[in-house]
C-alpha positions as CSV (number, residue, x, y, z in Angstrom):
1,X,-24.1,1.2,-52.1
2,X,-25.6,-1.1,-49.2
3,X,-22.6,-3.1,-48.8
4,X,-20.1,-0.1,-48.7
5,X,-22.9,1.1,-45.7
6,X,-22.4,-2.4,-44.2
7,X,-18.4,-2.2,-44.1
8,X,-18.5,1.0,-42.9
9,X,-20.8,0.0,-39.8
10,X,-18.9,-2.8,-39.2
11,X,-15.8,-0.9,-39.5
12,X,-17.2,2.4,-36.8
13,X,-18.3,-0.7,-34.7
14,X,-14.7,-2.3,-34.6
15,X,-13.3,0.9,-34.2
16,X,-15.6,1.6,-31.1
17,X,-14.5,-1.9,-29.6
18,X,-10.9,-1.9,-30.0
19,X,-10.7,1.6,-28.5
20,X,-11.7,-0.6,-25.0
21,X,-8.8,-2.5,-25.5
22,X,-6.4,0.4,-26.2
23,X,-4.5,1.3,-23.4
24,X,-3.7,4.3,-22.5
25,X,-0.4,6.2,-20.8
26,X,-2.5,7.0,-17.6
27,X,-4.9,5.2,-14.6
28,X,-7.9,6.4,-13.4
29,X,-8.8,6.6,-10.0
30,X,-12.4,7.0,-8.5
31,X,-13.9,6.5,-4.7
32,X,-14.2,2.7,-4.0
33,X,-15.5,1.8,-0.4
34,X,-15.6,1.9,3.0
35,X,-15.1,-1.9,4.8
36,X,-15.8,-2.7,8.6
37,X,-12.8,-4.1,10.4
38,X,-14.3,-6.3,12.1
39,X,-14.7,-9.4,9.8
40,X,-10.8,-8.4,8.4
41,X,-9.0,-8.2,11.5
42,X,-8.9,-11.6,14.1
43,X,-7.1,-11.2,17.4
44,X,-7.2,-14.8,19.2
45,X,-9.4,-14.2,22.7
46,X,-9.8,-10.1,21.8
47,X,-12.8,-8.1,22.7
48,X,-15.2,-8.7,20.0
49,X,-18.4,-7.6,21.8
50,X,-17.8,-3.7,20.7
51,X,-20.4,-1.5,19.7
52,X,-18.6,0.7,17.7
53,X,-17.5,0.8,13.8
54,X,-14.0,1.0,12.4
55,X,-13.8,1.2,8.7
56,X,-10.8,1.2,6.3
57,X,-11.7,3.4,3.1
58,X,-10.2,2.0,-0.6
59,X,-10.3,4.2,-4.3
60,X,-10.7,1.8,-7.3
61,X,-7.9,2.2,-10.1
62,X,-7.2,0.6,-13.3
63,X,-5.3,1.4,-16.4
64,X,-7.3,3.8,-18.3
65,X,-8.5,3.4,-22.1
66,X,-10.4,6.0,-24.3
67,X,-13.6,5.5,-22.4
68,X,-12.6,5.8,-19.2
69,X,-10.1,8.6,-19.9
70,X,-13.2,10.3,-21.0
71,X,-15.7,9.5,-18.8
72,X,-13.4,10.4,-15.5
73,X,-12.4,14.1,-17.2
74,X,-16.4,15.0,-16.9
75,X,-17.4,13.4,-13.5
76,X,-16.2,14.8,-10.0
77,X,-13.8,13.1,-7.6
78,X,-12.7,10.7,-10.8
79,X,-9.1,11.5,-11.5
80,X,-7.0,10.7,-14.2
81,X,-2.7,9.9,-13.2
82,X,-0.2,9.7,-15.5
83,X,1.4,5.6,-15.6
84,X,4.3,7.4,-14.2
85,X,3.0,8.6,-10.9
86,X,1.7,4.9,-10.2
87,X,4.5,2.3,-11.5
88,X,7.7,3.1,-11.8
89,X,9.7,3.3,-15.6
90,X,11.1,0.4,-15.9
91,X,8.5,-1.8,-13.3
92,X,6.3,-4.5,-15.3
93,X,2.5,-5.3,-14.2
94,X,4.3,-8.6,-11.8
95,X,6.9,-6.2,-10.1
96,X,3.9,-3.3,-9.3
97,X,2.0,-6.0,-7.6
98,X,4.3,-7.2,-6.0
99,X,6.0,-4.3,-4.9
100,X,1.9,-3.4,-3.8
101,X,1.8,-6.5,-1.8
102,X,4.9,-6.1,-0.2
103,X,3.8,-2.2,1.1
104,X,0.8,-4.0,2.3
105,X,2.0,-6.6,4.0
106,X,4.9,-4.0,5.7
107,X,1.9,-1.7,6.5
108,X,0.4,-4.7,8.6
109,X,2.9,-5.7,10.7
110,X,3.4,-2.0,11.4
111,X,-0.1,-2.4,12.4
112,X,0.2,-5.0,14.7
113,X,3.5,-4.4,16.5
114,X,2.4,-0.4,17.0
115,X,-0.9,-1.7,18.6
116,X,0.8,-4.1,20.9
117,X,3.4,-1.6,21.8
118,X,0.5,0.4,22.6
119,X,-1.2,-2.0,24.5
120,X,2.3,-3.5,26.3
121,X,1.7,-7.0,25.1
122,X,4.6,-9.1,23.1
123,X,5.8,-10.1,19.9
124,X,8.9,-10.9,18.1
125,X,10.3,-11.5,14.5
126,X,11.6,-14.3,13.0
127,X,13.7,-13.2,9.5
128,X,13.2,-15.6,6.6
129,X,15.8,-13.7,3.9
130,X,15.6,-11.2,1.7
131,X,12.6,-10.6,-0.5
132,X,13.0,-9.0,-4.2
133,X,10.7,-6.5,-5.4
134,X,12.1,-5.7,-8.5
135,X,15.0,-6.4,-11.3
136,X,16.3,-3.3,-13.2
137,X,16.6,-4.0,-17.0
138,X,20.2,-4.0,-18.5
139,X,21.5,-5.2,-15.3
140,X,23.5,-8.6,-14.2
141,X,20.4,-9.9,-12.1
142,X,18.0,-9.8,-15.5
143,X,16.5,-12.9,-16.5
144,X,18.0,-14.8,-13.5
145,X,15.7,-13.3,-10.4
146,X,12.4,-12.3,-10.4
147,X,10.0,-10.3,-8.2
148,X,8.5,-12.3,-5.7
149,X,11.8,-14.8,-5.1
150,X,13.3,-14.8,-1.6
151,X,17.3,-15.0,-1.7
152,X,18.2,-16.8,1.5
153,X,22.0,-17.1,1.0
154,X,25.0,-15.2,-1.1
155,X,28.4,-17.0,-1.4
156,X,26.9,-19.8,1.6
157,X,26.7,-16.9,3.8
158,X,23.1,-16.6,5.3
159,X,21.6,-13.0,5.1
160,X,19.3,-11.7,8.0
161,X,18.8,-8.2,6.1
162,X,18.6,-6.2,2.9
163,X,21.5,-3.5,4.2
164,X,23.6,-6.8,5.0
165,X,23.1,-8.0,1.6
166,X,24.0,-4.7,-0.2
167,X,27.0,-3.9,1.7
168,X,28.2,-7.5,0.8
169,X,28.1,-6.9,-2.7
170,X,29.1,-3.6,-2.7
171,X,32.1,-4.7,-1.2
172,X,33.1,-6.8,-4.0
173,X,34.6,-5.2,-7.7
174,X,32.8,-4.9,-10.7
175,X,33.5,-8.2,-12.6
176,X,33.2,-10.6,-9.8
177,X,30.6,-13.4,-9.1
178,X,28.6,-14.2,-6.4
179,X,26.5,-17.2,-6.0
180,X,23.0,-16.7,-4.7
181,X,20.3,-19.0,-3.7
182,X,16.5,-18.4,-3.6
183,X,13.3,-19.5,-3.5
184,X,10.3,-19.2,-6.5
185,X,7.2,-21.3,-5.8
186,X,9.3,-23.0,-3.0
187,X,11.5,-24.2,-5.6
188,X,14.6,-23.6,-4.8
189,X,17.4,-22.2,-6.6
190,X,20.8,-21.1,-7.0
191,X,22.6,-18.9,-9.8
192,X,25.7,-17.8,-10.0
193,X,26.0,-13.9,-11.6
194,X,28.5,-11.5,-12.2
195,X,28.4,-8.2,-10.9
196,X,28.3,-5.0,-13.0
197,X,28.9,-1.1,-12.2
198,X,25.6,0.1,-10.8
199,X,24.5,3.5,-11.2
200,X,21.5,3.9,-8.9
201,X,24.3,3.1,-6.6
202,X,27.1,5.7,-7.7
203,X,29.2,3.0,-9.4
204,X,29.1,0.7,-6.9
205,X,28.8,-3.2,-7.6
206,X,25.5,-4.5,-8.0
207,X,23.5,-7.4,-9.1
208,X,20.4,-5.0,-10.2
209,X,17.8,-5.8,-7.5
210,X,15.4,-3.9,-5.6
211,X,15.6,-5.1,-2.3
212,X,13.2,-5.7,0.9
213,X,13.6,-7.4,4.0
214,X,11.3,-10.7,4.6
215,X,10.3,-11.4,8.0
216,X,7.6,-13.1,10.0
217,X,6.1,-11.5,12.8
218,X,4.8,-14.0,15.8
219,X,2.3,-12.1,18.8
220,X,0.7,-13.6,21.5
221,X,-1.9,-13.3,21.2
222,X,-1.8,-14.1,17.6
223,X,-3.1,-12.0,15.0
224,X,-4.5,-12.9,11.2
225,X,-5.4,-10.0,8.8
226,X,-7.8,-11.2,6.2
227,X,-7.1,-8.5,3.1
228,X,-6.0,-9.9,0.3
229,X,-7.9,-7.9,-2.3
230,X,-6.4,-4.4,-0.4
231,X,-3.0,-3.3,-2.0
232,X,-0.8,-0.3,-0.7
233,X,-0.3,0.5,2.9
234,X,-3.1,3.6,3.2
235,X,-5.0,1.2,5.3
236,X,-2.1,1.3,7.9
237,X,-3.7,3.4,10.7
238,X,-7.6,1.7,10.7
239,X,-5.4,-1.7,10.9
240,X,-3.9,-0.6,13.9
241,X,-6.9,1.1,15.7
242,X,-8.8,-1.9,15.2
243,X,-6.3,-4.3,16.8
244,X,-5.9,-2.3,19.5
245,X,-9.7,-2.0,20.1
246,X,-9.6,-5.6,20.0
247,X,-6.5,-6.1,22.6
248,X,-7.9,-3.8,25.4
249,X,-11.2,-4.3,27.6
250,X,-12.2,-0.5,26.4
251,X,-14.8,0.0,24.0
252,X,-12.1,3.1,22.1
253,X,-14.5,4.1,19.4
254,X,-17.9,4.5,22.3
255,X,-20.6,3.1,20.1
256,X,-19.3,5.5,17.0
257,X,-18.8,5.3,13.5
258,X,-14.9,5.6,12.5
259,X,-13.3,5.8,9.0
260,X,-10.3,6.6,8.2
261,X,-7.3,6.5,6.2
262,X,-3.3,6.6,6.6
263,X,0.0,4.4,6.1
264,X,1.5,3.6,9.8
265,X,4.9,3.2,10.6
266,X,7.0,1.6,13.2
267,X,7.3,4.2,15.0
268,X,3.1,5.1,15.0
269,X,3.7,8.1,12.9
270,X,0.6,8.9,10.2
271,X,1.7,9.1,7.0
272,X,0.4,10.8,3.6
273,X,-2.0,9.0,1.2
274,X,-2.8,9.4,-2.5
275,X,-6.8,9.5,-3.3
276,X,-8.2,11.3,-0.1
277,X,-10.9,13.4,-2.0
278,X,-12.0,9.9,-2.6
279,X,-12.2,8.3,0.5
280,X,-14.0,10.9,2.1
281,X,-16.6,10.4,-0.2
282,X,-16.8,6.6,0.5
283,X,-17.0,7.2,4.0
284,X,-19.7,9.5,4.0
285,X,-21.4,6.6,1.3
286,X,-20.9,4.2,3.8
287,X,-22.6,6.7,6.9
288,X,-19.6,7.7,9.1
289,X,-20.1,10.2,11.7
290,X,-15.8,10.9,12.0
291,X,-13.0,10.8,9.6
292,X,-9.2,10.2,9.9
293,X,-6.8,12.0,8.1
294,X,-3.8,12.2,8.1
295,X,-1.5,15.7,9.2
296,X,1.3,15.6,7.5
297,X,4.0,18.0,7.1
298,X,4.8,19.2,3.7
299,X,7.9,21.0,2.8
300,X,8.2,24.7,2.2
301,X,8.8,24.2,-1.4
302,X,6.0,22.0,-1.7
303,X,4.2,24.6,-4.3
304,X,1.4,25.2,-2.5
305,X,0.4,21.5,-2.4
306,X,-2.4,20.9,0.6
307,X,-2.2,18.5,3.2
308,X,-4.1,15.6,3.4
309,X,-6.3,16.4,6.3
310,X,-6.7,19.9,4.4
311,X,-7.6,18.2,0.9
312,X,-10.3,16.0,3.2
313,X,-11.9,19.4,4.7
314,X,-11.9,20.7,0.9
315,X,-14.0,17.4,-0.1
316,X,-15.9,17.0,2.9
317,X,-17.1,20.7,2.4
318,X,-18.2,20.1,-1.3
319,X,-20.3,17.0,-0.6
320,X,-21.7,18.9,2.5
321,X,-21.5,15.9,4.8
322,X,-21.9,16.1,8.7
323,X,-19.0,13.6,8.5
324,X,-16.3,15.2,11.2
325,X,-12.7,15.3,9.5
326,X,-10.1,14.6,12.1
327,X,-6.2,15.5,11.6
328,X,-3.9,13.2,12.9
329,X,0.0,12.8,13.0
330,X,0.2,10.1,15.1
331,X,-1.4,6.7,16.4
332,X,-1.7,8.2,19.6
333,X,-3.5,11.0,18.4
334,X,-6.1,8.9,17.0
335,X,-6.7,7.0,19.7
336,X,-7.1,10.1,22.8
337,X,-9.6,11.4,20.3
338,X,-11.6,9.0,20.7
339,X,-11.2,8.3,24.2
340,X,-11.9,12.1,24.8
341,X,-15.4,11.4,22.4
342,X,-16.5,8.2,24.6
343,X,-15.7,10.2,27.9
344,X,-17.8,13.4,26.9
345,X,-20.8,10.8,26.1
């Protein structure tokens, strides 16, 4: 009788462990924090003698198991996503963090070349290839390329651009080869590969490869953004104000504490973010007096869906912070706010 007690703990105990290791079909998100700018962001000869406070704001997210599933479903501002609103269906673990490090790194040089077009000061680009942020399965490209490799030439030709690249292969038949080289762990390499009907592409020929342009962006003066543990491109618009704080003799943010969130793009427009709810909570954690969000236009048939400044209200209301939730669509927006706050000080 004793020993039939004993397998049976041991077996409840191995059954409690290896549910850890179970992985379930979803992620869980939950409010990570909020991290001054000013030890992130480097602008050779800026302004570093500012009062003020500029904070990017991050949600922690991991795969979810049993646990976690569970423990997120009782506890507010945890939320549970299916896999299939995070990775796409046929992305592995490399391509998603790749494809996370290649937002980011756009989302940056958005950054910078918004802030210096706000502050009229130069830069220019210097185009490298073409980077590849995924391979679709079953396709001609399979096994051959990877995420992460950099495809400098096709057929000897060199390629400045992603669109230049697709319409050259496109412009071939189904059936013929091309001959690509590339670069993986500057190794380089080249592979000859026969192109096949592609259906994301309404027939057209393709070698089965996801496509982004790889460029180097040179300012003077020169800029170095130190984020390598921050994925995703949410961190677009604090990136931005905090280089242009940096590039002009104005104190923009008068002594305040900012956070914020937002993906920037090359135009300065403010776009939507997933985990809001979140963030506002790590910024009122991390004792911010305002809060960017961003305004973004939904469609009509958007189902009643709330904006992201509107979801931030919502959140900010239910914590019952003194945190002020600011909309903004654009760059600019951001920036006369707080120039109107420092001039009514």
């Amino acid at each position: 009788m004793k020993n039939k007690q004993t397998v049976l703990l041991y077996a409840v105990l191995f059954i409690i462990i290896a549910a850890a290791f179970i992985p379930l079909p979803y992620y869980v998100t939950k409010p990570g924090g909020a991290h001054e700018l000013d030890p992130i962001v480097h602008v050779e000869g800026g302004d570093q003698n500012d009062t003020s406070t500029l904070m990017l704001t991050t949600i922690r997210m991991g795969p979810a198991n049993v646990y976690s599933y569970a423990w997120a479903y009782m506890r507010d501002y945890e939320e549970i996503l299916p896999k299939e609103e995070v990775r796409y269906p046929h992305e592995s673990n490399d391509e998603y963090n790749v494809r996370q490090f290649h937002l980011m790194d756009t989302s940056q040089q958005n950054a910078i070349t918004v802030a210096f077009d706000e502050a009229g000061k130069s830069y220019e680009w210097k185009y490298n290839g073409i980077y590849v942020l995924g391979v679709f399965p079953g396709m001609p490209a399979e096994g051959i390329v990877e995420a992460g490799d950099r495809i400098t030439t096709i057929d000897g030709q060199k390629i400045k651009s992603s669109k230049e690249m697709t319409n050259y292969v496109q412009s071939k038949k189904p059936g013929e080869t091309v001959t690509i080289a590339f670069i993986r762990n500057k190794e380089k390499m080249k592979k000859t590969i026969q192109l096949d009907a592609f259906a994301e592409a309404g027939g057209k020929s393709g070698l089965g490869i996801s496509l982004a342009d790889d460029r180097t962006l040179r300012t003077d003066p020169a800029v170095k953004l130190e984020a390598e543990d921050i994925g995703g491109p949410s961190a677009g618009l604090m990136f931005t104000l905090e280089i242009y704080d940096r590039l002009v003799e104005e104190d923009i943010a008068a002594g305040l504490k900012v956070a914020g969130t937002g993906t920037i793009s090359s135009d300065g427009t403010v776009g939507r973010i997933g985990g809001i709810s979140q963030k506002v909570v790590a910024a009122d954690r991390a004792g911010a007096e305002f809060f960017f969000a961003p305004n973004d236009q939904l469609p009509a048939e958007s189902g009643g869906l709330k904006t992201n400044y509107e979801e931030a209200v919502q959140a900010a209301a239910d914590i019952g912070t003194d945190m002020k939730v600011v909309p903004v669509k654009t760059f600019s927006d951001a920036v006369d706010y707080l120039k109107r706050i420092s001039d009514s000080k």
